[in-house]
N, C-alpha and C positions, 0 to 999 in steps of 0.2 A: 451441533451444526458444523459443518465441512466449511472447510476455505474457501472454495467455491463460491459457495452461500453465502457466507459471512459477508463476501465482497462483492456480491452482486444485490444483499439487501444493504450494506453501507453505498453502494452506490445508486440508493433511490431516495440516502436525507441529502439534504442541504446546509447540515450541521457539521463545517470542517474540526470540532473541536471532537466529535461522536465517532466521528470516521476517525479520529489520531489515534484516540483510544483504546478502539473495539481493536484496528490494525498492530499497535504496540503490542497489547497484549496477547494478540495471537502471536505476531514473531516470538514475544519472548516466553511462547510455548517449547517452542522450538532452540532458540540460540539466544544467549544473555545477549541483550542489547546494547553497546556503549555507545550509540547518536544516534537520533530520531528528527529527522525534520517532514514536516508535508505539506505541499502546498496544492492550493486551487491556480488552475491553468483556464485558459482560455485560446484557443489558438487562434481561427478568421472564422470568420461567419457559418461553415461548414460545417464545423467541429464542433464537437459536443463539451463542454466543460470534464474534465479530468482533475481528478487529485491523484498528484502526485509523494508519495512516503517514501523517503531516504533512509535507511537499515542499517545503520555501522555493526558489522561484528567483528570479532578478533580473530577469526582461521577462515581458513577457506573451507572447512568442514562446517562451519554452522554457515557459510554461505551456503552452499551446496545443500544444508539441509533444508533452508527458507526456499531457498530455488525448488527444490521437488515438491516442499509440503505446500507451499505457499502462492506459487507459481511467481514469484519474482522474479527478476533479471539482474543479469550480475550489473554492478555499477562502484566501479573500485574496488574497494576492499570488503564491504556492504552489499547490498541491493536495495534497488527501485521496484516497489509496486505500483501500478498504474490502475487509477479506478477511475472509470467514466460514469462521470453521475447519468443519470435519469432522471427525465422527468423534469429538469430542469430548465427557465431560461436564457435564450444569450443576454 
């Protein structure tokens, strides 16, 4: 399954501990990981519930490589993945 995939069927559970997981272990396909945090967002009435995963790696090469494979964003020294759930209530 592509990353794509990956984070577009993690973004139809409801299980923020399912999504930490699946998403750790695909970064650390890519770049060893040294911090991992993710949170469930909620913004106003409009917005769809997002989890958000925080990426620590140690170069700007295994950033860059999470950035292409992964489609993150840079965020520090790390990267941010943003996953909008589905399917979910506010």
């Amino acid at each position: 399954m592509n990353q794509a995939t990956l984070l577009d069927v993690l973004g139809r559970t409801r299980d923020l501990h399912v999504i930490a997981e699946n998403v750790r272990a695909m970064c650390e396909e890519h770049a060893p990981v040294t911090s991992f945090e993710c949170f469930r967002l909620r913004h106003d009435d409009d917005d769809a519930p997002v989890v958000l995963c925080v990426v620590g790696v140690d170069s700007d090469r295994e950033q860059s490589a999470l950035i292409r494979e992964c489609g993150a964003l840079p965020f520090g020294s790390g990267v941010c993945l943003r996953i909008p759930l589905q399917g979910t209530s506010h």
